[in-house]
TIMARLUM-214577 format. One line per 3 residues: number of its first residue (from 1); their letters; for each residue x, y, z of N, C-alpha, C, O, CB. Coordinates in Angstrom, 2 decimals, padded with zeros to 5 digits. Each point is the difference from the previous one (the first is absolute). Glycine has a CB too. Layout:
<atoms>
NUM> A> X,Y,Z,X,Y,Z,X,Y,Z,X,Y,Z,X,Y,Z | ... .
</atoms>
This chain:
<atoms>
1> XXX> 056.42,105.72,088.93,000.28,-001.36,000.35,-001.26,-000.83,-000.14,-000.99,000.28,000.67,002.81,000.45,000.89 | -001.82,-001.78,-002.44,-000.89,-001.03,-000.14,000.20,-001.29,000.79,000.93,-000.80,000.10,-001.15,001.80,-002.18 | -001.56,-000.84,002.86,-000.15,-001.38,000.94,-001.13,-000.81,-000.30,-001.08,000.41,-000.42,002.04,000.70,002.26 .
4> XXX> -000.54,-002.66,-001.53,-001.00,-000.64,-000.10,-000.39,-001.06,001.17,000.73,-000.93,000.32,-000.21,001.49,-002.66 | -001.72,-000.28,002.88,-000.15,-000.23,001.37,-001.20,-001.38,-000.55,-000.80,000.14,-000.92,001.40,002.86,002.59 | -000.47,-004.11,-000.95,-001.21,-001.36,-000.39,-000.79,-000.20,001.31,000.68,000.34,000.96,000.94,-001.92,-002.72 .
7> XXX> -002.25,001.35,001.94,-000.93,-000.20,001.34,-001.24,-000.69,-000.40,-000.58,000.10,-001.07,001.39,002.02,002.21 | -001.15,-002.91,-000.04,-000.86,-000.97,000.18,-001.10,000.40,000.89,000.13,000.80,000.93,001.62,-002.32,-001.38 | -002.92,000.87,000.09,-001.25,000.58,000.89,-000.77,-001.16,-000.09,000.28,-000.94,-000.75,-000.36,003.52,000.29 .
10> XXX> -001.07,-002.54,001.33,-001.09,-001.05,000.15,-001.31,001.06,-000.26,-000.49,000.98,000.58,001.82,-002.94,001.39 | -001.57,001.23,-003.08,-002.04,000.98,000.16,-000.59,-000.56,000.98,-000.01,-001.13,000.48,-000.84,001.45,-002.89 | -000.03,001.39,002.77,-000.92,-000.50,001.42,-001.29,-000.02,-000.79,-000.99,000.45,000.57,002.21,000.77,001.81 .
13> XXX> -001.35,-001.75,-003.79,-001.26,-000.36,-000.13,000.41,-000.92,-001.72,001.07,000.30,-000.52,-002.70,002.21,002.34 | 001.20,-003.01,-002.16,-000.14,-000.93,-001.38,000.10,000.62,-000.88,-000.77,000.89,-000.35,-000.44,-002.23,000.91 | 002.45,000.88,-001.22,000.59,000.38,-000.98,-000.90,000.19,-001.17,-000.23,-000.98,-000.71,002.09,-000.01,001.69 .
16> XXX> -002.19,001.73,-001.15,-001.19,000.49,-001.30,000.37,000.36,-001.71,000.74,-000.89,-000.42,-001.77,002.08,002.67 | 000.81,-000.43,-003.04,000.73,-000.11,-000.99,-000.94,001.73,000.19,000.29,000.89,-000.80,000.58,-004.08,-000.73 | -001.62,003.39,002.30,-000.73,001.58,000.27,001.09,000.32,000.72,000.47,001.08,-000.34,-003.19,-001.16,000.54 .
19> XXX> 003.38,-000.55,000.80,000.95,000.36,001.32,001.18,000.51,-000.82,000.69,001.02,-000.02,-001.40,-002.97,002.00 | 000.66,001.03,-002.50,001.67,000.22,-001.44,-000.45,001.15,-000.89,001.03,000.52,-000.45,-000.24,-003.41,-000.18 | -001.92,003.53,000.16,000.03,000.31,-000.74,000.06,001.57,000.74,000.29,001.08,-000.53,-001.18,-003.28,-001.04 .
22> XXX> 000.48,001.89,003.03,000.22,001.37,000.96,001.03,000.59,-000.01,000.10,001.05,-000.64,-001.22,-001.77,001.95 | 002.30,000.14,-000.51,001.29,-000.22,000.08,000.83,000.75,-001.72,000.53,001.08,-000.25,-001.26,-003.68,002.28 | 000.55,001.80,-002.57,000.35,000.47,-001.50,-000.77,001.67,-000.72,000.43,000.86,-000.77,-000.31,-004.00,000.48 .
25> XXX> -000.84,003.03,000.70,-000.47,001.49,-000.69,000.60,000.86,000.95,000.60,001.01,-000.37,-002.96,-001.51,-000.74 | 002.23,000.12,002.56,001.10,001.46,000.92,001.56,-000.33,-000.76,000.60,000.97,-000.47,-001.91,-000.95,003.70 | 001.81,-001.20,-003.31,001.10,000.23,-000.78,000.18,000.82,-000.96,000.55,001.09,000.13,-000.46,-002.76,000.40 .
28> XXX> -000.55,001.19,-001.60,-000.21,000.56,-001.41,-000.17,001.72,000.18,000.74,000.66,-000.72,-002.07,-003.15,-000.20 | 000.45,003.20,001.78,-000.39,001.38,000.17,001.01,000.42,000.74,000.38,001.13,-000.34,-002.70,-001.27,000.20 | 003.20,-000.57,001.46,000.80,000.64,000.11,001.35,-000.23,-000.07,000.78,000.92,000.23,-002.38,-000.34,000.56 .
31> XXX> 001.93,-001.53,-001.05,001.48,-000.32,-000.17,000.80,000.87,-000.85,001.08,000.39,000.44,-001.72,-002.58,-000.14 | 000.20,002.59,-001.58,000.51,000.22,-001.29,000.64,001.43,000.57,001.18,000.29,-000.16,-003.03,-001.73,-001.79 | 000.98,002.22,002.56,000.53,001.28,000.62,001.18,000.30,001.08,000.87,000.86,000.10,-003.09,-000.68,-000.63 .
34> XXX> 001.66,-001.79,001.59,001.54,000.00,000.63,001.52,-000.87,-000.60,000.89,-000.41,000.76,-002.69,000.65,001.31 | 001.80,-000.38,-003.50,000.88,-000.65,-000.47,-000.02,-001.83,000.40,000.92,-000.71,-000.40,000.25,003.35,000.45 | -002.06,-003.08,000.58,000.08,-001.40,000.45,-000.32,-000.81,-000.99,-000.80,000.38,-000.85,000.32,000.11,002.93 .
37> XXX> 001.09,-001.83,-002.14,-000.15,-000.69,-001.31,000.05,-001.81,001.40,000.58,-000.24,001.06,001.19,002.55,-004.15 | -003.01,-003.31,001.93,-000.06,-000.76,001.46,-000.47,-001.47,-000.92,000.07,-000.36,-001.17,-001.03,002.64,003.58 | 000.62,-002.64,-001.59,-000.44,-001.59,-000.01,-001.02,-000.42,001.30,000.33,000.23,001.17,002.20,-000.83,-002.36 .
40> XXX> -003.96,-000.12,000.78,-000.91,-000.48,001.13,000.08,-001.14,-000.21,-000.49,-000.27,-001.10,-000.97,001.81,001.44 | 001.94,-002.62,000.31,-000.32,-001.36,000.07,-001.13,000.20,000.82,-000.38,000.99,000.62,002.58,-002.17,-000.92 | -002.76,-000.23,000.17,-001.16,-000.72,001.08,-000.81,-001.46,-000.27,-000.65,000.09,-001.05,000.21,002.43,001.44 .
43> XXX> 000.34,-003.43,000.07,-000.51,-001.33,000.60,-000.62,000.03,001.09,000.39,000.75,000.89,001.14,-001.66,-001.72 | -002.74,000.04,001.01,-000.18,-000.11,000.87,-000.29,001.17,001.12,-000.72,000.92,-000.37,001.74,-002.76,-000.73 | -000.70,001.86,001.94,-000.16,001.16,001.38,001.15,000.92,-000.30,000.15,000.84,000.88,-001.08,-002.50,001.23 .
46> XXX> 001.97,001.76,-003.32,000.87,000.49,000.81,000.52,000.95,-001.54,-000.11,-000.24,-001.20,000.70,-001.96,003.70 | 000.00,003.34,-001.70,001.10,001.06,-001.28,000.76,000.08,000.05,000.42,000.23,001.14,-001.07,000.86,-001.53 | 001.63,-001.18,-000.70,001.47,000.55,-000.07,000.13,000.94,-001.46,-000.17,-000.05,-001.22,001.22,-002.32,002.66 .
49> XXX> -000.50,003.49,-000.02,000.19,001.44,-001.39,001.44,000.32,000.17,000.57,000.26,001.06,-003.07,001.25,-000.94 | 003.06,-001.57,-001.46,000.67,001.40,-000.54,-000.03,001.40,000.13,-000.81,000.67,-000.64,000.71,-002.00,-000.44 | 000.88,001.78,001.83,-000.19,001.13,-000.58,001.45,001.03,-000.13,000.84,-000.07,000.90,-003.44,-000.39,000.04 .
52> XXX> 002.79,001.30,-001.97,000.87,000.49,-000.89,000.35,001.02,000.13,-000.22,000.21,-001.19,-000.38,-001.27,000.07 | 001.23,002.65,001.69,000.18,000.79,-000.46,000.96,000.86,001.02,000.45,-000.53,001.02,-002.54,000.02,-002.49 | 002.35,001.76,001.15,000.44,001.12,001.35,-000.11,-000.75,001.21,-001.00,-000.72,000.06,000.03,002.91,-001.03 .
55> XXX> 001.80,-002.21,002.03,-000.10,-000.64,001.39,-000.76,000.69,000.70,-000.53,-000.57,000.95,002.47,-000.27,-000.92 | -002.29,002.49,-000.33,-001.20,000.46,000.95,-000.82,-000.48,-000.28,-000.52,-000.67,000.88,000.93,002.32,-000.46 | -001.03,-001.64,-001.65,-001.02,-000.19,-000.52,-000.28,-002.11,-000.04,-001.21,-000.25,000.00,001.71,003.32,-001.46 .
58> XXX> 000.04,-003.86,001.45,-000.39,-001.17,000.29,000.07,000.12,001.63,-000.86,-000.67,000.56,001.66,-000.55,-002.92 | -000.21,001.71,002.91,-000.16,-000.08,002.18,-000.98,000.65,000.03,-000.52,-000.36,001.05,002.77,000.55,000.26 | -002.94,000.60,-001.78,-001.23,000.90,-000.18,-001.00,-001.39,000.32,-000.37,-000.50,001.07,001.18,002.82,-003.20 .
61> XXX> -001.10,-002.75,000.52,-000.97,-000.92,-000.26,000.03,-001.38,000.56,-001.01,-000.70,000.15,000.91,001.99,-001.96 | 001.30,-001.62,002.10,-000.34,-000.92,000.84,-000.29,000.41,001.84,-000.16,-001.01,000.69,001.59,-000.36,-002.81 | -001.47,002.25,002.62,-000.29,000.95,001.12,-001.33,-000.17,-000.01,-000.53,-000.30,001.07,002.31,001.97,-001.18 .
64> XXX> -002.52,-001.54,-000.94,-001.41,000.34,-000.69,-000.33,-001.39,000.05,-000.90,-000.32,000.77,001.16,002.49,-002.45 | 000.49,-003.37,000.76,-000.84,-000.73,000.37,000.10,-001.27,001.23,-000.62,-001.06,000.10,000.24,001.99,-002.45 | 001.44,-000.31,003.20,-000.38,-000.67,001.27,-000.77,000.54,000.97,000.13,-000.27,001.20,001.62,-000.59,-001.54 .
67> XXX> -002.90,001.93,-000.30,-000.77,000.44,001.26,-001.45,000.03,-000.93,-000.98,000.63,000.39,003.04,001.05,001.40 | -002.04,-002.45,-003.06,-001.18,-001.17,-000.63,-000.75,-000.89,000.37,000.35,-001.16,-000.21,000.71,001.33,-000.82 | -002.20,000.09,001.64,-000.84,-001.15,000.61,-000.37,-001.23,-001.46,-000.67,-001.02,-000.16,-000.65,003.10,002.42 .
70> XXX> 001.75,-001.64,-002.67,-000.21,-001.04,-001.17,001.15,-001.51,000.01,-000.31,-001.08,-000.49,-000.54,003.61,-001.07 | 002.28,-002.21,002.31,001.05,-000.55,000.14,-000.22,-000.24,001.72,-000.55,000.79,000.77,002.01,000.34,-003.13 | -000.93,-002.29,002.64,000.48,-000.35,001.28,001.29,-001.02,000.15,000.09,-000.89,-000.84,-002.54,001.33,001.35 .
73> XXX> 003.43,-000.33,000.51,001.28,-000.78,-000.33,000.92,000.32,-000.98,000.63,-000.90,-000.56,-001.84,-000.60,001.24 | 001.44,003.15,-001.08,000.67,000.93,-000.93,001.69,-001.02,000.44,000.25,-000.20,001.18,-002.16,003.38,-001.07 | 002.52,-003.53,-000.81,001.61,-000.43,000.23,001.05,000.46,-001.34,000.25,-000.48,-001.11,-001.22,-001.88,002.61 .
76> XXX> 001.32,003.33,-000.88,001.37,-000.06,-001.01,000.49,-000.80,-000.32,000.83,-000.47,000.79,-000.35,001.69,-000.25 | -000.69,-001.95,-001.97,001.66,-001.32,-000.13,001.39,000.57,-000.61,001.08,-000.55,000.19,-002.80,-001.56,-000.94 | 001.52,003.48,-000.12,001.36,000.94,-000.70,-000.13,001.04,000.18,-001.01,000.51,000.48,001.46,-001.50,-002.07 .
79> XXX> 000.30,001.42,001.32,000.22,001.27,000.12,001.79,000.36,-000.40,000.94,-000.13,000.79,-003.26,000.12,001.19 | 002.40,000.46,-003.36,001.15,000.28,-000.72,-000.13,001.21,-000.77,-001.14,000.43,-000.20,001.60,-002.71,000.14 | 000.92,003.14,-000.60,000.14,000.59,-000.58,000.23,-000.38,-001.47,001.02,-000.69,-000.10,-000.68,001.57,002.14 .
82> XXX> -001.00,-000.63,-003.28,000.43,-000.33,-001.01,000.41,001.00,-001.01,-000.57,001.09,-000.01,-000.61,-002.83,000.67 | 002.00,001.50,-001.40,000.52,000.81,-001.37,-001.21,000.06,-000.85,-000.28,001.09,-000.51,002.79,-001.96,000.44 | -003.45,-000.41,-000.18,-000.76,000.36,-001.15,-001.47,-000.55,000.48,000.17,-000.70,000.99,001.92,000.57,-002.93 .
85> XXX> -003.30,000.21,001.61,-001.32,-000.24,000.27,-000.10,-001.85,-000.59,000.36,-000.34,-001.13,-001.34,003.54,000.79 | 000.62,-003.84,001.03,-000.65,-001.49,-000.34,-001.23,000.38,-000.90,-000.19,-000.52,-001.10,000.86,-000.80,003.50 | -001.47,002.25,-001.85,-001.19,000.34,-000.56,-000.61,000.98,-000.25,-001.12,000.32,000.41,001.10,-001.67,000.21 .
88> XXX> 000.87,002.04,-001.47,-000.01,000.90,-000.71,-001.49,000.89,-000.69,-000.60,001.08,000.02,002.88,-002.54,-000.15 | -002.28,000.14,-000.41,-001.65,000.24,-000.75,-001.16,000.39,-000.04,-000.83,000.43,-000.80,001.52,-001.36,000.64 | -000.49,000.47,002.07,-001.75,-000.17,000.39,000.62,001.09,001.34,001.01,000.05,000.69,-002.59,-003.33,-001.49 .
91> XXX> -000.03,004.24,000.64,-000.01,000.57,001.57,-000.66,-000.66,000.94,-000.17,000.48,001.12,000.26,001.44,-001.90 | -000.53,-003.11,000.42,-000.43,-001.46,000.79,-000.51,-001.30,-000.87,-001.19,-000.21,-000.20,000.39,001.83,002.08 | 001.83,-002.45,-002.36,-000.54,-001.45,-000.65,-000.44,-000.72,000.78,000.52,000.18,001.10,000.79,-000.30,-002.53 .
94> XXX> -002.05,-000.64,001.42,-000.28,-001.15,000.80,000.30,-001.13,-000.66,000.36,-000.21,-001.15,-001.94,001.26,002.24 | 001.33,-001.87,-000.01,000.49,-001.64,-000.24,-000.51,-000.91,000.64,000.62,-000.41,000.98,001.19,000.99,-001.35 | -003.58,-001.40,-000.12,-000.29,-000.77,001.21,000.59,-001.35,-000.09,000.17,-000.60,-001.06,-002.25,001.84,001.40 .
97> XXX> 002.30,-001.55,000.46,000.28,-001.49,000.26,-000.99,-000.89,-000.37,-000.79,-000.17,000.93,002.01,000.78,000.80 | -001.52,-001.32,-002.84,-000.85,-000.61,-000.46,000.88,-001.58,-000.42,001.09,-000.43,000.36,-002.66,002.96,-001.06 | 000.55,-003.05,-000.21,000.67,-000.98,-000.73,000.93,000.55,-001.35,000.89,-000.64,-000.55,-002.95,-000.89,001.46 .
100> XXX> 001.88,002.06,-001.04,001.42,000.38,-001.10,001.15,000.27,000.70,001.07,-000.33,-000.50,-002.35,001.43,-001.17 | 001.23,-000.38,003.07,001.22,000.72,000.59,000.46,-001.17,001.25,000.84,000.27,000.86,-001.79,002.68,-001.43 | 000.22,-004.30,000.48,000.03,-000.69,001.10,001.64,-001.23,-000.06,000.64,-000.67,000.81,-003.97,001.12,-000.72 .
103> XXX> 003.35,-000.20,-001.25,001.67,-001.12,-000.97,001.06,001.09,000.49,000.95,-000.51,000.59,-001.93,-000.72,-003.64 | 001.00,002.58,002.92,000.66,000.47,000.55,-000.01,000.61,001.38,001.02,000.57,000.37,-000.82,-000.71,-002.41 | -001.05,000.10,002.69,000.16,-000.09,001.48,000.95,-000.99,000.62,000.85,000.10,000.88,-003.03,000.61,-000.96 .
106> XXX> 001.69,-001.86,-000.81,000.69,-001.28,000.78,001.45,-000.25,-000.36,000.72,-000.79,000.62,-002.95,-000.37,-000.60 | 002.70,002.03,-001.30,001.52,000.20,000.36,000.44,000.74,001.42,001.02,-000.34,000.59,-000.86,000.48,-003.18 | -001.08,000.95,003.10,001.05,000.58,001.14,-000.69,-000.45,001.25,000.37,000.30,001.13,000.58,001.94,-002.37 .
109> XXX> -001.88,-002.91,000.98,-000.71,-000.24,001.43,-000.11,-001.96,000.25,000.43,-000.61,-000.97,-002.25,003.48,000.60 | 001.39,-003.61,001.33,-000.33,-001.35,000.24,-001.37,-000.08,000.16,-000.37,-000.82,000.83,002.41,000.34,000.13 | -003.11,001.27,-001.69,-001.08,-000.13,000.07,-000.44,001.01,-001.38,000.67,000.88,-000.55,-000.67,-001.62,003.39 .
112> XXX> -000.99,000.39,-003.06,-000.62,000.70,-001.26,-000.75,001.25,000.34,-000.28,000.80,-000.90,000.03,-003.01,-000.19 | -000.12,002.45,002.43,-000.82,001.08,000.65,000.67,001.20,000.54,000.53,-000.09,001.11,-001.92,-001.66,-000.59 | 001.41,002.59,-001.02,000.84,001.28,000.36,000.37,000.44,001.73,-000.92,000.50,000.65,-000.38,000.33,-003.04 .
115> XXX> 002.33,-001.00,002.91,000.00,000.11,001.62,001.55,000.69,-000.31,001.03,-000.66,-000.10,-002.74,-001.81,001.60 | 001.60,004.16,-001.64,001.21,000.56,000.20,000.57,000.16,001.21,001.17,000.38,000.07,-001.74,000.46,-001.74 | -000.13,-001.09,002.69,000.12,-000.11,001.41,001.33,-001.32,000.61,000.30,-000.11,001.19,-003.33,001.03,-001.34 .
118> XXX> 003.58,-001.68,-000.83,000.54,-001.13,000.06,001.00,-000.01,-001.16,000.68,-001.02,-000.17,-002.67,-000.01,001.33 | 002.11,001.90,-001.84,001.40,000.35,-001.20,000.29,001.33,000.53,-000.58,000.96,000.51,-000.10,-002.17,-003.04 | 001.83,000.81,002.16,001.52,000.77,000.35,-000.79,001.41,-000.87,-001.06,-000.18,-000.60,003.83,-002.16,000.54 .
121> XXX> -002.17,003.51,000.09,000.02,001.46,-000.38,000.66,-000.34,-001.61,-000.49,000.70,-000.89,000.92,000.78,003.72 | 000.46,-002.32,-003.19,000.46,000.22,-001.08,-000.06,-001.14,-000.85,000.79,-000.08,-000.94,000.39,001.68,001.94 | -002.07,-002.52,-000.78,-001.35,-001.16,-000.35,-000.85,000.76,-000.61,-000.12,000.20,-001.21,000.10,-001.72,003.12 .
124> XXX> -000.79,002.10,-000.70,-001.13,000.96,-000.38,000.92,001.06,-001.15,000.73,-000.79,-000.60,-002.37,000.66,003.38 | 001.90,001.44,-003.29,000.84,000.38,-001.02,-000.04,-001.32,-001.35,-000.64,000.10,-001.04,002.25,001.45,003.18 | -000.96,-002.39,-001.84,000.29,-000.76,-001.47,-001.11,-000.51,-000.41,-000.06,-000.11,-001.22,002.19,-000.54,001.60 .
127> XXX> -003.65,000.04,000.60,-000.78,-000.18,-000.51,-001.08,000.95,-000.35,-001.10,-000.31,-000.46,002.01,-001.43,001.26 | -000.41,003.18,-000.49,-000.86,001.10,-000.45,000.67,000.17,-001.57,-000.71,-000.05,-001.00,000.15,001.39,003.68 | 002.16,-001.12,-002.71,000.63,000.20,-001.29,-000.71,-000.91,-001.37,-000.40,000.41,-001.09,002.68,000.07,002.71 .
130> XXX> -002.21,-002.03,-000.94,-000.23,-000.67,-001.03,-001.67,-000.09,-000.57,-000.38,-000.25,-001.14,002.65,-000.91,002.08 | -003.07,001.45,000.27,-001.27,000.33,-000.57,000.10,001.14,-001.20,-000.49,-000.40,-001.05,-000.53,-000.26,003.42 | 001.53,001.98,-002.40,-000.20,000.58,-000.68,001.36,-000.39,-001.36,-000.12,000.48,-001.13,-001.47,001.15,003.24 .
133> XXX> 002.37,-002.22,-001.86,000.74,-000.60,-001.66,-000.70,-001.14,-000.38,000.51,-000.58,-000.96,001.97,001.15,001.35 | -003.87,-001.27,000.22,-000.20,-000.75,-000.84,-001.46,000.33,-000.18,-000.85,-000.85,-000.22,002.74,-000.78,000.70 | -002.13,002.99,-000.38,-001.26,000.62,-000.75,-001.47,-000.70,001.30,-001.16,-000.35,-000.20,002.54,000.18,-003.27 .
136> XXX> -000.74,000.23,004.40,-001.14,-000.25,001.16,-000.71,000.76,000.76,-000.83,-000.26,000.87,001.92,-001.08,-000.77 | -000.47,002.85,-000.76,-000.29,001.34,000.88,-001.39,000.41,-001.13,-000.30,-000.64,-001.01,003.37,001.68,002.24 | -003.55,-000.18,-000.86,-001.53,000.34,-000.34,-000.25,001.52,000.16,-000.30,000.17,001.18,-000.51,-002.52,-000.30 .
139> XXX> 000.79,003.47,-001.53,-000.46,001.32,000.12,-000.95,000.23,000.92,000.05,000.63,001.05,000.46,-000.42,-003.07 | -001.71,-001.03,001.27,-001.49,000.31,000.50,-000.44,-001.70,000.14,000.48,-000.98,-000.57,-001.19,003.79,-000.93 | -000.59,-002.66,002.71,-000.61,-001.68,-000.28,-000.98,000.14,-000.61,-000.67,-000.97,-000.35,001.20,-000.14,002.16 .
</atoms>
């Protein structure tokens, strides 16, 4: 059974592109082994991840990373079963919220600044989907 669980976090320290690049290499080394396939947003103070695979194995990692001093204010916004992977591709893409990704923020949000804390669970989802169909997702930074 394939799940895909989205959750929101606040960094307890400044969003770095070293911090991201932390985060992403434990992805990358271990995801691929537990079948997880994902997505990292981030703006500002704050993350929203994807993540993809076996239901042990995503309740695992997210278990893991709500006991991350790196994260504070961990919130589930989904949590569904799916037939097929959104994100297939990547054992973690990212997606920062910049000025390229900021036109489409402001389709699902009333502000240009990423606050998943204030969209619905299936807001957050369509503006993760459409980041990656319109080529906003990123392997490596």
């Amino acid at each position: 059974m394939l799940v895909r669980l989205i959750y929101a976090s606040r960094s307890c320290s400044p969003i770095t592109s070293d911090l991201v690049k932390q985060i992403l290499d434990a992805a990358h080394q271990h995801n691929p082994q537990s079948g997880i396939t994902g997505v990292l947003c981030y703006g500002d103070d704050v993350f929203v991840q994807a993540l993809e695979g076996g239901r042990a194995e995503v309740n695992a990692l997210y278990q893991h990373i709500c006991r991350d001093n790196r994260h504070r204010d961990v919130t589930l916004l989904a949590y569904q079963e799916i037939d097929q992977r959104e994100f297939a591709s990547w054992s973690m893409a990212q997606a920062p919220i910049d000025k390229k990704n900021a036109a489409l923020l402001l389709r699902h949000s009333s502000s240009p600044v990423l606050d998943p804390f204030r969209l619905s669970g299936s807001t957050t989802t369509r503006l993760l989907s459409e980041l990656g169909s319109s080529g906003g997702l990123r392997s490596r930074g």
